[in-house]
BARONU-88771 format. One record per atom (N, C-alpha, C): residue number from 1; residue in one letter; atom name; x, y, z. Coordinates in Angstrom, 1 decimal, decimal comma. Example, Ala and Ser with C-alpha at 12.3 -4.5 7.8 and 13.67 -1.06 7.14 Angstrom:
residues 2
+-----+---+----+--------+--------+--------+
:   k : r :  a :      X :      Y :      Z :
+-----+---+----+--------+--------+--------+
:   1 : A :  N :   13,2 :   -5,7 :    7,8 :
:   1 : A : CA :   12,3 :   -4,5 :    7,8 :
:   1 : A :  C :   13,2 :   -3,3 :    7,8 :
:   2 : S :  N :   12,8 :   -2,2 :    7,1 :
:   2 : S : CA :   13,7 :   -1,1 :    7,1 :
:   2 : S :  C :   12,9 :    0,0 :    7,9 :
+-----+---+----+--------+--------+--------+
end
This chain:
residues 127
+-----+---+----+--------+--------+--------+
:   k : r :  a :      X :      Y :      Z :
+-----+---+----+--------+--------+--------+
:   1 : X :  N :    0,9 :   -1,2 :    0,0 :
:   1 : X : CA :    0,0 :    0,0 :    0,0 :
:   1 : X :  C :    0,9 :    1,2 :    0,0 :
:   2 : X :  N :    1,0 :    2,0 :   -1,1 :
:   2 : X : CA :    1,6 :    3,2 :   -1,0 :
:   2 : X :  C :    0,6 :    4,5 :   -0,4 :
:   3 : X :  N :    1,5 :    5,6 :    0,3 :
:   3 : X : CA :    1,0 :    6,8 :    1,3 :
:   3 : X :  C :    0,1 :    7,6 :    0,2 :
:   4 : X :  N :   -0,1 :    7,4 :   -0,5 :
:   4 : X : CA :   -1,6 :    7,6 :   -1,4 :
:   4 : X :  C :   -3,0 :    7,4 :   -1,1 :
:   5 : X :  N :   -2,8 :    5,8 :   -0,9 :
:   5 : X : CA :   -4,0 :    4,9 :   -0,8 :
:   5 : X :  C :   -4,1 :    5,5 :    0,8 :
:   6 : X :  N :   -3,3 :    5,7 :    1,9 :
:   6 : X : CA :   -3,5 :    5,7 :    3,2 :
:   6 : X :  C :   -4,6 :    6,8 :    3,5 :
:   7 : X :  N :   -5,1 :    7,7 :    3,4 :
:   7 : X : CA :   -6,0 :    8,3 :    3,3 :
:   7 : X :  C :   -7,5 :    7,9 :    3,1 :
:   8 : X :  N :   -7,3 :    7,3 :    2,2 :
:   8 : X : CA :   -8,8 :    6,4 :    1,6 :
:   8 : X :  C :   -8,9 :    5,2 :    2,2 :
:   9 : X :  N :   -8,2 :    4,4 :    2,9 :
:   9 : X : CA :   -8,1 :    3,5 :    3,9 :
:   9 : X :  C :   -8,3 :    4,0 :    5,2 :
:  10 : X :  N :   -7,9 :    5,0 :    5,6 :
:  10 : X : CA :   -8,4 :    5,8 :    7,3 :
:  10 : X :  C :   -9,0 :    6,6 :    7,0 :
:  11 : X :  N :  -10,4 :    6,6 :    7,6 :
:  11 : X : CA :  -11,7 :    7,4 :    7,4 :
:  11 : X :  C :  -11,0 :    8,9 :    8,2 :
:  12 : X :  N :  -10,2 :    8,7 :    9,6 :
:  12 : X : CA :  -10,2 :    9,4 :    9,9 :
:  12 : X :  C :   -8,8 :   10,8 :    8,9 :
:  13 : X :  N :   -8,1 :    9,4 :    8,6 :
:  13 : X : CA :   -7,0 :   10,9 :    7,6 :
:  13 : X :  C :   -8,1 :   11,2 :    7,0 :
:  14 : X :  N :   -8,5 :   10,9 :    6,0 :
:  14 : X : CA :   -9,4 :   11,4 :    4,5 :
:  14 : X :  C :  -10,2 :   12,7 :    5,4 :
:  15 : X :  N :  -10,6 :   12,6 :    6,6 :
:  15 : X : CA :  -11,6 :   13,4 :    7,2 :
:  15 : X :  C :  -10,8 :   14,6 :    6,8 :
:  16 : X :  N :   -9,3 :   14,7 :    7,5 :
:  16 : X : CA :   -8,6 :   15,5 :    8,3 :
:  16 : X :  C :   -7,9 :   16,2 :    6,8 :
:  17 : X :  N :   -8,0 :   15,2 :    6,0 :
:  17 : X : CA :   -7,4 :   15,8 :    4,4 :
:  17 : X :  C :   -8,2 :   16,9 :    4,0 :
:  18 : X :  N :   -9,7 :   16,6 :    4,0 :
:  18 : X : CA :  -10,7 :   17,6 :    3,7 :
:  18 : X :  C :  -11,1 :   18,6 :    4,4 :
:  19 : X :  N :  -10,2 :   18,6 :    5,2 :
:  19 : X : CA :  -11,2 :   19,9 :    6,3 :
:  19 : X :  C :  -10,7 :   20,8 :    6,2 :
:  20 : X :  N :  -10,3 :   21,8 :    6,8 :
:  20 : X : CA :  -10,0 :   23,3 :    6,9 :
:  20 : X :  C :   -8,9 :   23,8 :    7,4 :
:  21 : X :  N :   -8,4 :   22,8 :    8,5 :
:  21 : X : CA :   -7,5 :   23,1 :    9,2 :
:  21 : X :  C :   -6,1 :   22,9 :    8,9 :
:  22 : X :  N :   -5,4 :   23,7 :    8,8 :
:  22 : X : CA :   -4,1 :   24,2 :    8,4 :
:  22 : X :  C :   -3,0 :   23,2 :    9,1 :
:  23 : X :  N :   -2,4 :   22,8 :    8,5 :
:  23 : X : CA :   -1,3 :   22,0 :    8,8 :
:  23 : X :  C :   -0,1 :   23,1 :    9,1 :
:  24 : X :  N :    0,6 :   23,1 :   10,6 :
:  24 : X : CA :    1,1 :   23,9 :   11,1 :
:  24 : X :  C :    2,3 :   23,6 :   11,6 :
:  25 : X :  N :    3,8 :   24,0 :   10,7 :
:  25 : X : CA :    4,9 :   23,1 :   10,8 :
:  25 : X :  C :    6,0 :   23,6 :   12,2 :
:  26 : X :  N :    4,9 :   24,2 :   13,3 :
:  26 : X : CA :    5,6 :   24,5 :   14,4 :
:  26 : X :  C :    4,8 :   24,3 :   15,6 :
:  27 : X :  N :    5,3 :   23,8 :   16,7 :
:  27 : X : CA :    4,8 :   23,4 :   17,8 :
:  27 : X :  C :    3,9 :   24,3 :   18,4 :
:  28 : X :  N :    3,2 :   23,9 :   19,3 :
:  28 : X : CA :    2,0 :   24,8 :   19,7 :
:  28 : X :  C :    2,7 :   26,1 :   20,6 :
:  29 : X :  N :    4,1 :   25,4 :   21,4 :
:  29 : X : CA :    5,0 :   26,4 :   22,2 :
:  29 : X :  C :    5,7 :   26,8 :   21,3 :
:  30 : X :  N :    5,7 :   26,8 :   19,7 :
:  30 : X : CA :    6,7 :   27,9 :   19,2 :
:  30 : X :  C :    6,0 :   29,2 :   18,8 :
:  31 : X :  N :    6,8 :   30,4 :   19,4 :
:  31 : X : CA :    6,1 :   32,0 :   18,7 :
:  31 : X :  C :    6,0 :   31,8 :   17,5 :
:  32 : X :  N :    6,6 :   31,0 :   16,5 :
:  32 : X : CA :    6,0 :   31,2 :   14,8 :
:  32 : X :  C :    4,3 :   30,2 :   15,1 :
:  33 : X :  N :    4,2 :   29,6 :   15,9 :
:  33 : X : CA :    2,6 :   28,9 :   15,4 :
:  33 : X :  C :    1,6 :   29,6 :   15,2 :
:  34 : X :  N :    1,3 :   29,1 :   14,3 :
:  34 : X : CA :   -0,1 :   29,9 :   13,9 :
:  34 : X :  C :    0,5 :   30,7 :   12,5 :
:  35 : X :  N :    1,5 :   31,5 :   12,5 :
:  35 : X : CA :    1,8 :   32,2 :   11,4 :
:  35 : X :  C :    2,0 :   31,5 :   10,2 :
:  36 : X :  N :    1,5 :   32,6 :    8,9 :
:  36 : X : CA :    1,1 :   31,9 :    7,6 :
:  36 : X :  C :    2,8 :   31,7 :    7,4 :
:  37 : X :  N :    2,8 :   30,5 :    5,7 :
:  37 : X : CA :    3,4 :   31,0 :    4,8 :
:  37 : X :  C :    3,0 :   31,6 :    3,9 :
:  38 : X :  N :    4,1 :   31,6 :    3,1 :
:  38 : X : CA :    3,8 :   32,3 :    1,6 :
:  38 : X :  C :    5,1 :   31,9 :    0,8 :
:  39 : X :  N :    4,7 :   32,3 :   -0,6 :
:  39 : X : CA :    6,1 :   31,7 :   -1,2 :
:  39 : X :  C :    6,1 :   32,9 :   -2,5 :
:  40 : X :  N :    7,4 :   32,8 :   -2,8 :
:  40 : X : CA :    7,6 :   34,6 :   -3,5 :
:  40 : X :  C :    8,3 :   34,2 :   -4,5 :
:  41 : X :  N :    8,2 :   33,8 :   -5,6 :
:  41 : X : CA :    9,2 :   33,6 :   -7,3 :
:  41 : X :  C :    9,7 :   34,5 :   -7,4 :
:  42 : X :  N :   11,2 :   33,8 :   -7,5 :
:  42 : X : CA :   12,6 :   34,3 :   -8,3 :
:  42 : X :  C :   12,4 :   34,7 :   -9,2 :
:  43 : X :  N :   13,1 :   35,4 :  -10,1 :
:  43 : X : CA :   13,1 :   35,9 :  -11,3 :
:  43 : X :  C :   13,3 :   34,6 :  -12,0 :
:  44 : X :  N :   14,4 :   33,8 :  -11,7 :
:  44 : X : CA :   14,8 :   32,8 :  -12,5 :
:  44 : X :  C :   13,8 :   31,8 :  -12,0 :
:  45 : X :  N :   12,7 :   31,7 :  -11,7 :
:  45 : X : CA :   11,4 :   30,6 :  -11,5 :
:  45 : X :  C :   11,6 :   30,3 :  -10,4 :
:  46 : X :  N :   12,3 :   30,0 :   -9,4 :
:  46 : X : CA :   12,3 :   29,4 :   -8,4 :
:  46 : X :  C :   11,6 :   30,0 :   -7,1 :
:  47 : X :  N :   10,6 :   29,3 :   -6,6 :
:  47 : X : CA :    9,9 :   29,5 :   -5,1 :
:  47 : X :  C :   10,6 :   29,2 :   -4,5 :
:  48 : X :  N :   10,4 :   30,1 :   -3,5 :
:  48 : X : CA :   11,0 :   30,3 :   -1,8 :
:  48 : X :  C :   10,0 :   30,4 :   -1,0 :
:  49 : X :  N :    9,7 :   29,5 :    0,1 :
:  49 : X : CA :    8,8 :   29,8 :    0,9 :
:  49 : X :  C :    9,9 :   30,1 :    2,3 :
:  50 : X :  N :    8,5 :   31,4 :    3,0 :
:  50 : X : CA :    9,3 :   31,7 :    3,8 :
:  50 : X :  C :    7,9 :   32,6 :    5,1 :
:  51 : X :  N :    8,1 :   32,8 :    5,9 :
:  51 : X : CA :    7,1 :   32,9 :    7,2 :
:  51 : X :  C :    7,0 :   34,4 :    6,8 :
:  52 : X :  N :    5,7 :   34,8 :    7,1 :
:  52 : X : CA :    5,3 :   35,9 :    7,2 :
:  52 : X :  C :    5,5 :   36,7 :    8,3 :
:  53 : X :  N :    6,2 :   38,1 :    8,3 :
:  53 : X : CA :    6,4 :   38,9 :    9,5 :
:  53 : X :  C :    5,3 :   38,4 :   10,6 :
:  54 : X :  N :    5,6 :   38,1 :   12,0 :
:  54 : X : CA :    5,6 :   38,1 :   13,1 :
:  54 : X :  C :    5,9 :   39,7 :   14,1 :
:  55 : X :  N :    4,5 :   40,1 :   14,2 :
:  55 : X : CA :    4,5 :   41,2 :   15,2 :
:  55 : X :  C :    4,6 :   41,2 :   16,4 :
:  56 : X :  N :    5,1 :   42,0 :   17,3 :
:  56 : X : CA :    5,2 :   41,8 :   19,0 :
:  56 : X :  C :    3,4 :   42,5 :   19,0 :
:  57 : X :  N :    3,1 :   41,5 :   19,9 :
:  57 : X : CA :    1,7 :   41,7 :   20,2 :
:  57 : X :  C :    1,6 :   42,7 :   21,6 :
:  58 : X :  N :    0,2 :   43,5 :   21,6 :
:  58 : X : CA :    0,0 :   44,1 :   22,7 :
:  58 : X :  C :    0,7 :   43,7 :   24,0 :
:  59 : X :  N :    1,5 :   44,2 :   24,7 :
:  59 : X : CA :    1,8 :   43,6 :   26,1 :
:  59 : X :  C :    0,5 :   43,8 :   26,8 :
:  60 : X :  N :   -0,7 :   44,8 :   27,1 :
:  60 : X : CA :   -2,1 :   45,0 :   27,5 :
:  60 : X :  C :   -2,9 :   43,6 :   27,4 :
:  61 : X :  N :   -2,5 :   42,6 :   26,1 :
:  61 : X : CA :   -3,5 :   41,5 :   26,0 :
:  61 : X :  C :   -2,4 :   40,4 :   27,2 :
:  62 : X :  N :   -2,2 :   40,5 :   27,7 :
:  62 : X : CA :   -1,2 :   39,7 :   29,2 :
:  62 : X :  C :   -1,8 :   40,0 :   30,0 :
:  63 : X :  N :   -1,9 :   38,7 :   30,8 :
:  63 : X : CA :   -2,8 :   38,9 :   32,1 :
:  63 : X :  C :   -1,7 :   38,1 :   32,9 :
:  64 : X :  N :   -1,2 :   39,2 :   33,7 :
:  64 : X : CA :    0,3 :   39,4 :   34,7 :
:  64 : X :  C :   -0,1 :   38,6 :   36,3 :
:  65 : X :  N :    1,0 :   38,0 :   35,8 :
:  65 : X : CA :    0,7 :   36,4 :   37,4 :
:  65 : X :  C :    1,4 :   37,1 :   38,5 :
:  66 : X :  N :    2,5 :   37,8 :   38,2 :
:  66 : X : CA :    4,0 :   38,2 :   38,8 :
:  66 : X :  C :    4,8 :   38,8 :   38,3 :
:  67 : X :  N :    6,0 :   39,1 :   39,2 :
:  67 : X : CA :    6,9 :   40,5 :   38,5 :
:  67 : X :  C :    8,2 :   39,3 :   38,7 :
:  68 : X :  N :    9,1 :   39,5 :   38,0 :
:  68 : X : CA :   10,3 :   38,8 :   38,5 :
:  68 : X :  C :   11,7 :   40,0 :   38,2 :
:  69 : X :  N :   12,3 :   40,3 :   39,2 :
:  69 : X : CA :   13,9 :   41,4 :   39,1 :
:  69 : X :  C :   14,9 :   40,7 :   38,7 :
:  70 : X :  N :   15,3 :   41,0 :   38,1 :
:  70 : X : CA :   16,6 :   40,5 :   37,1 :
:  70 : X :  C :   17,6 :   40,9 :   38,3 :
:  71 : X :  N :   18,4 :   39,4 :   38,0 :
:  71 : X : CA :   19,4 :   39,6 :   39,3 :
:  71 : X :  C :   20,9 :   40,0 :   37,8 :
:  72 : X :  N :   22,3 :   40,1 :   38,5 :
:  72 : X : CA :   23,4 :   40,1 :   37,5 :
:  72 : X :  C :   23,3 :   38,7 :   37,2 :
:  73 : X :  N :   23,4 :   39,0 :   35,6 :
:  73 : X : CA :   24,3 :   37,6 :   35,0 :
:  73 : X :  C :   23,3 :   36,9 :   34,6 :
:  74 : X :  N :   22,4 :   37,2 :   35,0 :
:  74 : X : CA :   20,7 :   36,1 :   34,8 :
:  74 : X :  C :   20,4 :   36,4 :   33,3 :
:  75 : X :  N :   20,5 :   35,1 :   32,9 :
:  75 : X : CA :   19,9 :   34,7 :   31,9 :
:  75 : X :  C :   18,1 :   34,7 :   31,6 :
:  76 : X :  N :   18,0 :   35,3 :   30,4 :
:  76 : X : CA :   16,6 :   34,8 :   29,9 :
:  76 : X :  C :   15,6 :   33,4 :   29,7 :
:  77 : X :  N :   17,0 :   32,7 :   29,1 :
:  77 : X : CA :   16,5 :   30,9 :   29,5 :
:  77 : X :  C :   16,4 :   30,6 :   30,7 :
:  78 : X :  N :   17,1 :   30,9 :   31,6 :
:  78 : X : CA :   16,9 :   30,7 :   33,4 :
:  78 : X :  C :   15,4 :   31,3 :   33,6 :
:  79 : X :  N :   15,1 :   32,5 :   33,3 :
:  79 : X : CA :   14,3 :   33,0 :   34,0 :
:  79 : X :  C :   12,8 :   32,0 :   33,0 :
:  80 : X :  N :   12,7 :   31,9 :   31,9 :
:  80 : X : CA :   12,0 :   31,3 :   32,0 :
:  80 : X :  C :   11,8 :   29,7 :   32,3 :
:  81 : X :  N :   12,6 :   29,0 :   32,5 :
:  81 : X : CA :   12,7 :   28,0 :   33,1 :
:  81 : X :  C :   11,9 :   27,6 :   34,6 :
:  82 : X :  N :   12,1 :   28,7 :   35,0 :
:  82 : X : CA :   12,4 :   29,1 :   36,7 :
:  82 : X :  C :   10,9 :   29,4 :   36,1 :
:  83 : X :  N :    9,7 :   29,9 :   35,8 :
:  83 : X : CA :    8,7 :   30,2 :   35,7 :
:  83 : X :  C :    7,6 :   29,6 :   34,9 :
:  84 : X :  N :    8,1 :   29,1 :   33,8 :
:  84 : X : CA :    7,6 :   28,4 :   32,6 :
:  84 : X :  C :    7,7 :   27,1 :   32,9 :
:  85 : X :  N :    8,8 :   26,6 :   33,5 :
:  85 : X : CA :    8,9 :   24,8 :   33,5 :
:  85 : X :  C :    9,9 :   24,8 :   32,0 :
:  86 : X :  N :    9,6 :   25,8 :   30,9 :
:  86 : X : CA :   10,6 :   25,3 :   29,9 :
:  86 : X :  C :   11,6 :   26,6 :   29,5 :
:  87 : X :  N :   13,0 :   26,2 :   29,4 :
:  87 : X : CA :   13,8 :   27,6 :   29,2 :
:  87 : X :  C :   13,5 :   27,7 :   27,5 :
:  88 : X :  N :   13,0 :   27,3 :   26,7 :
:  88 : X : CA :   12,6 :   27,9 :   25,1 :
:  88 : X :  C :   11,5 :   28,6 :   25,2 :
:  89 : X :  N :   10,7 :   28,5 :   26,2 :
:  89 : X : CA :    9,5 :   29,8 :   26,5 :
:  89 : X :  C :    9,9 :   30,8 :   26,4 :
:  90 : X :  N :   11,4 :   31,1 :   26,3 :
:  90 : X : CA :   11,8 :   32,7 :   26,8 :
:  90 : X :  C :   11,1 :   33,6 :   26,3 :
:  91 : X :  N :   10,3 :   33,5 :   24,9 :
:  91 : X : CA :   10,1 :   34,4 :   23,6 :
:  91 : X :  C :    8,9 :   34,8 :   24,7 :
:  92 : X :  N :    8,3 :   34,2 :   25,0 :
:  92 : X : CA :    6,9 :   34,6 :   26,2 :
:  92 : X :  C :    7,2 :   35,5 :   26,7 :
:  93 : X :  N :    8,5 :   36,0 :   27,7 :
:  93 : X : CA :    8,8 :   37,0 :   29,0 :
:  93 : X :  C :    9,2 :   38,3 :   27,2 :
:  94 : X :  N :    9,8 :   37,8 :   26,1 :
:  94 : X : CA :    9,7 :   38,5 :   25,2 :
:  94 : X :  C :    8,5 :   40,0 :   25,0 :
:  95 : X :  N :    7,2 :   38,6 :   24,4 :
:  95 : X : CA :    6,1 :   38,9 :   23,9 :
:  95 : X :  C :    5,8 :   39,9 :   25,5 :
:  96 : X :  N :    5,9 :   39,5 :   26,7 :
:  96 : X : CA :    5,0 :   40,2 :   27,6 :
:  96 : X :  C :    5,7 :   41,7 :   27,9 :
:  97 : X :  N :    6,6 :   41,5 :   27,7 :
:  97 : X : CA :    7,9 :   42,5 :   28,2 :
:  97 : X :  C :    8,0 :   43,6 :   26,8 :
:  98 : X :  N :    7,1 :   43,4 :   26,4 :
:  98 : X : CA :    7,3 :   44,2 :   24,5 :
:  98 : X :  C :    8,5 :   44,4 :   24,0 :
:  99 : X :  N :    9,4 :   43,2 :   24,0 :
:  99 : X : CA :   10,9 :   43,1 :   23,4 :
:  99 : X :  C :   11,1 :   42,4 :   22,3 :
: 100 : X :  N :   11,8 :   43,4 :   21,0 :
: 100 : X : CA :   12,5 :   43,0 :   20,5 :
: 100 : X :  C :   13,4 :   41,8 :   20,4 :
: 101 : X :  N :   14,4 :   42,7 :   21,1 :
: 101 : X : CA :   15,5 :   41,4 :   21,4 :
: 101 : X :  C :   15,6 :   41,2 :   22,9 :
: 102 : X :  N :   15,5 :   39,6 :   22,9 :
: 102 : X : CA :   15,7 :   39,2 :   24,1 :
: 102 : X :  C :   16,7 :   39,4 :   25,3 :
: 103 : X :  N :   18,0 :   39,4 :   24,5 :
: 103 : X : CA :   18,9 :   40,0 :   25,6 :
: 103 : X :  C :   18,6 :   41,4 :   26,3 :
: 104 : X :  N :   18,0 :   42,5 :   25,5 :
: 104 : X : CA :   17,3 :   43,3 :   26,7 :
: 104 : X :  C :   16,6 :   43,6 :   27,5 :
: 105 : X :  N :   16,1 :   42,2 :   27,8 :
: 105 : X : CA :   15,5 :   41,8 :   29,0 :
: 105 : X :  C :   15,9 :   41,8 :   30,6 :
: 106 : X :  N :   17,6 :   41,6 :   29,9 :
: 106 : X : CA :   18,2 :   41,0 :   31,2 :
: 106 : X :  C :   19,9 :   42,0 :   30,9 :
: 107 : X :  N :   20,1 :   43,1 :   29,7 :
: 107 : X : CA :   20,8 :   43,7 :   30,2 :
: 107 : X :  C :   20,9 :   44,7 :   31,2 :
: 108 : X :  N :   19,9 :   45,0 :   31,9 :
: 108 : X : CA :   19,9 :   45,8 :   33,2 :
: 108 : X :  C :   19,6 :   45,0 :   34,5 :
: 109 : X :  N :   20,6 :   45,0 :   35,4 :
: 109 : X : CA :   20,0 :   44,3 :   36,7 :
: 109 : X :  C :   19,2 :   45,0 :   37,5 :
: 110 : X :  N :   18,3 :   44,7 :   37,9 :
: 110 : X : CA :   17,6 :   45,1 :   39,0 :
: 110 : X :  C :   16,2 :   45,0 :   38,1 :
: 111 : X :  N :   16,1 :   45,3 :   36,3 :
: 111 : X : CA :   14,6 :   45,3 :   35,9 :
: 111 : X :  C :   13,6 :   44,4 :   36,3 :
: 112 : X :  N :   12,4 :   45,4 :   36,0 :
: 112 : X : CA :   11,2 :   44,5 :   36,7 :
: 112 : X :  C :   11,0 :   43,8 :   35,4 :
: 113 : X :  N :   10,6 :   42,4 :   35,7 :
: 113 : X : CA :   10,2 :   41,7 :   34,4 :
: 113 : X :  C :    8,7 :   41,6 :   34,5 :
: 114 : X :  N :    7,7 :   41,3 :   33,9 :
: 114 : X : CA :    6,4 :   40,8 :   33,4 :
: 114 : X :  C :    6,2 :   39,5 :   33,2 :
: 115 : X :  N :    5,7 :   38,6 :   34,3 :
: 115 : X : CA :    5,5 :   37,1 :   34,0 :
: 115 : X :  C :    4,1 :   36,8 :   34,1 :
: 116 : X :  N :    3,7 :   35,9 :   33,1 :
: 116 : X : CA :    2,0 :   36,5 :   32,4 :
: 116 : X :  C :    1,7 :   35,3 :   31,9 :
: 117 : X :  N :    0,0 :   35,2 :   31,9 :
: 117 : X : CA :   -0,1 :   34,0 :   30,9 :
: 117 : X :  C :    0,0 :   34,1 :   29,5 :
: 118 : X :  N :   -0,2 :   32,8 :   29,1 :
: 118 : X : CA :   -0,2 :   32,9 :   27,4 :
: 118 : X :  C :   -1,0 :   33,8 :   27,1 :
: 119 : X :  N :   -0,5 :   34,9 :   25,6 :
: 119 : X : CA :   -1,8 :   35,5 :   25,4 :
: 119 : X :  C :   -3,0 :   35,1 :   24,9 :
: 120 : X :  N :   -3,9 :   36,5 :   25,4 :
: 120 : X : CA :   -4,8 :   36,5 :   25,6 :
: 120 : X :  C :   -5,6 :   35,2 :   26,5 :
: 121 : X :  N :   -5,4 :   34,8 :   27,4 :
: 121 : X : CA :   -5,8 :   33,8 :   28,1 :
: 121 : X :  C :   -5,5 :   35,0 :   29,6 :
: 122 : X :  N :   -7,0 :   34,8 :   29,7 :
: 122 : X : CA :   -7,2 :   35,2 :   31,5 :
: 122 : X :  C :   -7,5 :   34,4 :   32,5 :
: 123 : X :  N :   -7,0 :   35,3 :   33,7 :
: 123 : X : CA :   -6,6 :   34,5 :   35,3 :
: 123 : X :  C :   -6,5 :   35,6 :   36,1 :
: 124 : X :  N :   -6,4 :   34,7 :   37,5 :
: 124 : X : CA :   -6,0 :   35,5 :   38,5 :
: 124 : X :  C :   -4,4 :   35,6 :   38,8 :
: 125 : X :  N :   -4,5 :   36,9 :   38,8 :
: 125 : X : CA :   -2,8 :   37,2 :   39,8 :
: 125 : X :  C :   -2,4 :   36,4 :   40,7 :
: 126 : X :  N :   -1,4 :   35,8 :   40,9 :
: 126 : X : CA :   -0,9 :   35,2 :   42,1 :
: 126 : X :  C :   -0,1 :   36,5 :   43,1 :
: 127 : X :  N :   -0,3 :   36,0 :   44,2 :
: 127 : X : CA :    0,4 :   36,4 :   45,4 :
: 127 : X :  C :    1,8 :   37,6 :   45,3 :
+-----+---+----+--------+--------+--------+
end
């Protein structure tokens, strides 16, 4: 059986072939999820596909659990680790923090940081 036929053999692929939903080549924890491609011809014919600008979103649509102070030398992967459970989250203290680049998050010691839920998802403040 070649991956042709496999579709028309599983009711449920064939389902999932026809439906709507976008096949999305990044994890649900990566900041590119969700964002389109697109693909843009060379002069000399050749497609490039490549991800569509990614905006820093409202820091306002963050609903803030806690503050965390940047100690010296502290890293961005620590701090999200230390908060997140995962140090690749960092892009999160990013998004909440309305940063560009991540290292200036953590080149001033003493900053207050913004630790928040995913956006747009609401909660209560912790302690």
């Amino acid at each position: 059986m070649n991956g042709n036929n496999t579709a028309a053999m599983d009711p449920v692929l064939a389902m999932l072939a026809q439906s709507t939903l976008k096949n999305n080549q990044f994890a649900a924890t990566s900041r590119y999820y969700g964002i389109e491609t697109t693909t843009l011809v060379l002069a000399q014919g050749r497609s490039v596909a490549y991800l569509k600008r990614r905006f820093l979103p409202d820091a306002q649509r963050f609903q803030l659990l806690q503050e965390h102070r940047v100690l010296q030398q502290e890293r961005l992967d620590n701090i999200a680790a230390q908060h997140f459970g995962d140090p690749e989250l960092y892009w999160r203290l990013c998004d909440a923090n309305h940063a560009m680049r991540p290292q200036a998050l953590t080149e001033e010691t003493g900053r207050t940081l913004r630790i928040t839920l995913p956006l747009d998802v609401a909660g209560v403040s912790l302690p």
